[in-house]
PyMOL commands that place a pseudoatom at each C-alpha (Angstrom):
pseudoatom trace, name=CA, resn=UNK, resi=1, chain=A, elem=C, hetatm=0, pos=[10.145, 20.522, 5.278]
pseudoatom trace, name=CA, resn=UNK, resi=2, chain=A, elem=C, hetatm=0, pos=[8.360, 17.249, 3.805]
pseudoatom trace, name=CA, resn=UNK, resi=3, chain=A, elem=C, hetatm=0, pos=[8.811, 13.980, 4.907]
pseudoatom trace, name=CA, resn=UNK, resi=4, chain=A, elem=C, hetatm=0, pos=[8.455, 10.796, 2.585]
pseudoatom trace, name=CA, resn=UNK, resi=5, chain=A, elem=C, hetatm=0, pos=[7.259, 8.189, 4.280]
pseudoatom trace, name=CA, resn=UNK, resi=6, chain=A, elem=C, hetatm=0, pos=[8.197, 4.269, 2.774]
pseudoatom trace, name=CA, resn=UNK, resi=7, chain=A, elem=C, hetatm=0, pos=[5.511, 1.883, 3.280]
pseudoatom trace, name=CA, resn=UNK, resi=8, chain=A, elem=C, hetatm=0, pos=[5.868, -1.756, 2.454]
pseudoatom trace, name=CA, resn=UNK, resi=9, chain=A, elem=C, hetatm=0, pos=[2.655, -3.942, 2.180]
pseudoatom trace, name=CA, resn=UNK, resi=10, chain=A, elem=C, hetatm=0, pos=[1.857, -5.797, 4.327]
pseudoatom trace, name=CA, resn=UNK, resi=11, chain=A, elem=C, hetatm=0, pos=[1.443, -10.333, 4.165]
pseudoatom trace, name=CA, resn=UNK, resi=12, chain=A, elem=C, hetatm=0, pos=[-0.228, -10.969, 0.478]
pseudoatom trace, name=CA, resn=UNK, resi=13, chain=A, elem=C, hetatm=0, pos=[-2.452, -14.042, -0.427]
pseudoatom trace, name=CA, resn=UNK, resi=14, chain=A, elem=C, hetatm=0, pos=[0.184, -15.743, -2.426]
pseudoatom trace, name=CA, resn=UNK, resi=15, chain=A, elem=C, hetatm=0, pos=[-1.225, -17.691, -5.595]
pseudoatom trace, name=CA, resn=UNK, resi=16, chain=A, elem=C, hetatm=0, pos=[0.919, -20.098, -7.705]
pseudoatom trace, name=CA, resn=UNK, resi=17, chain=A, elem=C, hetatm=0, pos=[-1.314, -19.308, -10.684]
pseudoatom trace, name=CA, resn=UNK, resi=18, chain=A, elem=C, hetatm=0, pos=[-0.970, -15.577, -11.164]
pseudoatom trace, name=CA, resn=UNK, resi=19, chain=A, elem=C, hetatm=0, pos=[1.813, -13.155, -11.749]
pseudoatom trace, name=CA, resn=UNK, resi=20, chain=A, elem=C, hetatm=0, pos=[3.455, -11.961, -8.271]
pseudoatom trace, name=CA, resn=UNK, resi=21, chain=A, elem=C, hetatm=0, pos=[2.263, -8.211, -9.127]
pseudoatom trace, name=CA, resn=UNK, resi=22, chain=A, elem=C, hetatm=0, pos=[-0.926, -9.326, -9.503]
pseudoatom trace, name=CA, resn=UNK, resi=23, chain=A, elem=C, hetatm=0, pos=[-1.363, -11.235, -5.719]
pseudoatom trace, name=CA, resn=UNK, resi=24, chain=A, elem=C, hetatm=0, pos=[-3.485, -8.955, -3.351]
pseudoatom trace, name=CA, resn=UNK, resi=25, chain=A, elem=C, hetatm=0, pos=[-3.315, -8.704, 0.185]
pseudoatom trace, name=CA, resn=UNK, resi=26, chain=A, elem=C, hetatm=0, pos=[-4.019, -11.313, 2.635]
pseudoatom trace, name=CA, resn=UNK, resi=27, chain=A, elem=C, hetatm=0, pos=[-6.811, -11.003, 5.128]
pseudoatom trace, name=CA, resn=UNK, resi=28, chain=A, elem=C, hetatm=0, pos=[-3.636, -10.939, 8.030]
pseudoatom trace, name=CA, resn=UNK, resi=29, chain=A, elem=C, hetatm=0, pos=[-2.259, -8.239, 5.265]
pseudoatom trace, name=CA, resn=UNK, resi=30, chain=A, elem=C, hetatm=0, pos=[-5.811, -5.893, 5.026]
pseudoatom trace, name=CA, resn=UNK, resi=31, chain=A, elem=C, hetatm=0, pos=[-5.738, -5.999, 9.566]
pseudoatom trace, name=CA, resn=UNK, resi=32, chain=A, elem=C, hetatm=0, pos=[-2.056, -5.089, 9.209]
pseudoatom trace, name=CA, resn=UNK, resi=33, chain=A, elem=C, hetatm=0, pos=[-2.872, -2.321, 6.852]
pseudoatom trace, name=CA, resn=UNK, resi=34, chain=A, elem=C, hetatm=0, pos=[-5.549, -1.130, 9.179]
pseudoatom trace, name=CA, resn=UNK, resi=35, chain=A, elem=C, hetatm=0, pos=[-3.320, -0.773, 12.033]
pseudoatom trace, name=CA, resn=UNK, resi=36, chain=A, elem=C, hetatm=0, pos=[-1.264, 1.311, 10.599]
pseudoatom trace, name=CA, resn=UNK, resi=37, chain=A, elem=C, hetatm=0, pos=[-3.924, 4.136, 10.705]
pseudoatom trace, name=CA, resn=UNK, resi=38, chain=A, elem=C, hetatm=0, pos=[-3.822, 4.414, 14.258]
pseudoatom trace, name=CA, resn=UNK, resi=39, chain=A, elem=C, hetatm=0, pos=[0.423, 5.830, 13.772]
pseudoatom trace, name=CA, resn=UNK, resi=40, chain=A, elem=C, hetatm=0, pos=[0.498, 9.122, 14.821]
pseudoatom trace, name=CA, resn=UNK, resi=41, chain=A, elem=C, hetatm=0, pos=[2.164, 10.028, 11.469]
pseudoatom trace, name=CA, resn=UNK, resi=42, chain=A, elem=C, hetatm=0, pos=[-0.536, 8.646, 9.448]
pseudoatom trace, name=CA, resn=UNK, resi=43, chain=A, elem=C, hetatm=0, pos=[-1.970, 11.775, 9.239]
pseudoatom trace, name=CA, resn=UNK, resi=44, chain=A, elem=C, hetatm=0, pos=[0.477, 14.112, 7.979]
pseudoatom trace, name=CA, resn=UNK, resi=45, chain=A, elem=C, hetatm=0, pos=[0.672, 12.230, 5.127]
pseudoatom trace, name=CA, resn=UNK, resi=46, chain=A, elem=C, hetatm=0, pos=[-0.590, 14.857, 2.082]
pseudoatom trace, name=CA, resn=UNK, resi=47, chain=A, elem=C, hetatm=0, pos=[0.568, 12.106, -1.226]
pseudoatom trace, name=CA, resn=UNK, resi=48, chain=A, elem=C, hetatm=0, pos=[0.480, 8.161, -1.627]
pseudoatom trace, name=CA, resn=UNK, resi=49, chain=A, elem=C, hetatm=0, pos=[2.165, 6.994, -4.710]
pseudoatom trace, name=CA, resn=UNK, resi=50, chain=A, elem=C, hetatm=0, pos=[2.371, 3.379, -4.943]
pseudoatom trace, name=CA, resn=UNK, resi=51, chain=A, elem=C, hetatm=0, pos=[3.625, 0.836, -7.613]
pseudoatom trace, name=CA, resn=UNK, resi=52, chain=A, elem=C, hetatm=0, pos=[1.170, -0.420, -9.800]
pseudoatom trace, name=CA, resn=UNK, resi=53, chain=A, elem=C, hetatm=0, pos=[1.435, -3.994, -8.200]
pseudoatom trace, name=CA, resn=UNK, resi=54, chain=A, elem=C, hetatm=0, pos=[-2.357, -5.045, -6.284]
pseudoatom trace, name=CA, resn=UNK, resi=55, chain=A, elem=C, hetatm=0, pos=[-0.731, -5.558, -3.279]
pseudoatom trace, name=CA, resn=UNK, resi=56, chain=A, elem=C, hetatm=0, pos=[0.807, -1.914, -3.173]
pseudoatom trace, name=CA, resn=UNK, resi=57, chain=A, elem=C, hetatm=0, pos=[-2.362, -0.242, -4.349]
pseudoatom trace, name=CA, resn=UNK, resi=58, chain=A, elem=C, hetatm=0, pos=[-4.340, -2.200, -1.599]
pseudoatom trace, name=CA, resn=UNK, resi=59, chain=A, elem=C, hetatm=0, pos=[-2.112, -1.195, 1.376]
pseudoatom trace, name=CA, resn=UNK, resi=60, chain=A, elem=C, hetatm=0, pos=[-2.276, 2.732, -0.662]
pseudoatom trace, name=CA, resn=UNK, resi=61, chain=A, elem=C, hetatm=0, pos=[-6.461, 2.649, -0.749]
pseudoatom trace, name=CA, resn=UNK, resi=62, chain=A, elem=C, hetatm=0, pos=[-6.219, 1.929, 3.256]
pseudoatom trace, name=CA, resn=UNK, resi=63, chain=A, elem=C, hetatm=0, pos=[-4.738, 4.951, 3.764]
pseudoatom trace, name=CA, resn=UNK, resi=64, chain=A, elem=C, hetatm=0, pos=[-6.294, 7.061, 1.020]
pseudoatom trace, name=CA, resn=UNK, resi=65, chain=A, elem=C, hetatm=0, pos=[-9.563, 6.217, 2.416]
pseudoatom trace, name=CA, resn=UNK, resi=66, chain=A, elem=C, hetatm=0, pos=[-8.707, 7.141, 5.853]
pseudoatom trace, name=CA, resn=UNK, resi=67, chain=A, elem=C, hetatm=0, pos=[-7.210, 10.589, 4.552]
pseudoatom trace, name=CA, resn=UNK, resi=68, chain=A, elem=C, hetatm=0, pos=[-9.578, 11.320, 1.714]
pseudoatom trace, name=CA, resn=UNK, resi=69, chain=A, elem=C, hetatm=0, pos=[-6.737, 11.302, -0.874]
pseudoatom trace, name=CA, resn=UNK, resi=70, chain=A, elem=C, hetatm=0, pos=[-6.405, 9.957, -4.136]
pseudoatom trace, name=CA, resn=UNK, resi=71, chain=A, elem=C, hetatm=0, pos=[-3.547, 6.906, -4.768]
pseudoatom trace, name=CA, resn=UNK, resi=72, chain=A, elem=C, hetatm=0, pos=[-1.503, 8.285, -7.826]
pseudoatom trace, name=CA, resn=UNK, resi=73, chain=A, elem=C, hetatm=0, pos=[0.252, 4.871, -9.371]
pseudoatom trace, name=CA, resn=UNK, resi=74, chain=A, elem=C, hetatm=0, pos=[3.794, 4.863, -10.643]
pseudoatom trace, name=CA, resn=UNK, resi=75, chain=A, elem=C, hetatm=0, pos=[4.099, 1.712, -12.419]
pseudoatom trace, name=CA, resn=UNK, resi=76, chain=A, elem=C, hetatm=0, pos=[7.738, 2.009, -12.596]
pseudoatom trace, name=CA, resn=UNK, resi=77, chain=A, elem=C, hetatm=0, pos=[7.455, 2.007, -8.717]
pseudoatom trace, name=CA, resn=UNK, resi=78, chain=A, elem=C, hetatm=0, pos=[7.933, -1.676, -8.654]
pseudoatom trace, name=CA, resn=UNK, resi=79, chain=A, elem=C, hetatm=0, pos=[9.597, -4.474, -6.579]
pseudoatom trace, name=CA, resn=UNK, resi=80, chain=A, elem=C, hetatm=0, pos=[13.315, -5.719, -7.994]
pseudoatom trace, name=CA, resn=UNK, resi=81, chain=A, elem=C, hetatm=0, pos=[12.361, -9.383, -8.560]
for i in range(1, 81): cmd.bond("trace and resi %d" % i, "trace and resi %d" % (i + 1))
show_as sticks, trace
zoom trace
């Protein structure tokens, strides 16, 4: 049986000037992100498909380099603003 895991990201650096899908993660938000790979169930994890927001794909390329996967975006993965 798989399991589908939900991961939100984690605090982003929030700036006024740019487009909310474009903010990345905060430097609290990459340690966060990092932490996470010490869960037990990180590594059963076999797919990451984030949205295509920076933030998402940041928190995704934490765990894809931890697991050696690739991050397969779904832009119409997206937060309902």
């Amino acid at each position: 049986m798989s399991i589908a895991y939900y991961i939100t990201h984690p605090q982003v650096q929030i700036d006024a000037d740019i487009p909310v899908s474009e903010w990345g993660l905060s430097e609290l938000g990459r340690a966060r992100a990092n932490a996470m790979l010490d869960q037990p169930w990180v590594g059963s994890i076999r797919c990451i498909v984030p949205s295509g927001e920076r933030k998402a794909i940041e928190t995704a390329e934490v765990l894809a380099g931890r697991l050696n996967l690739t991050v397969e975006v779904r832009e119409r993965m997206h937060e309902n603003d």
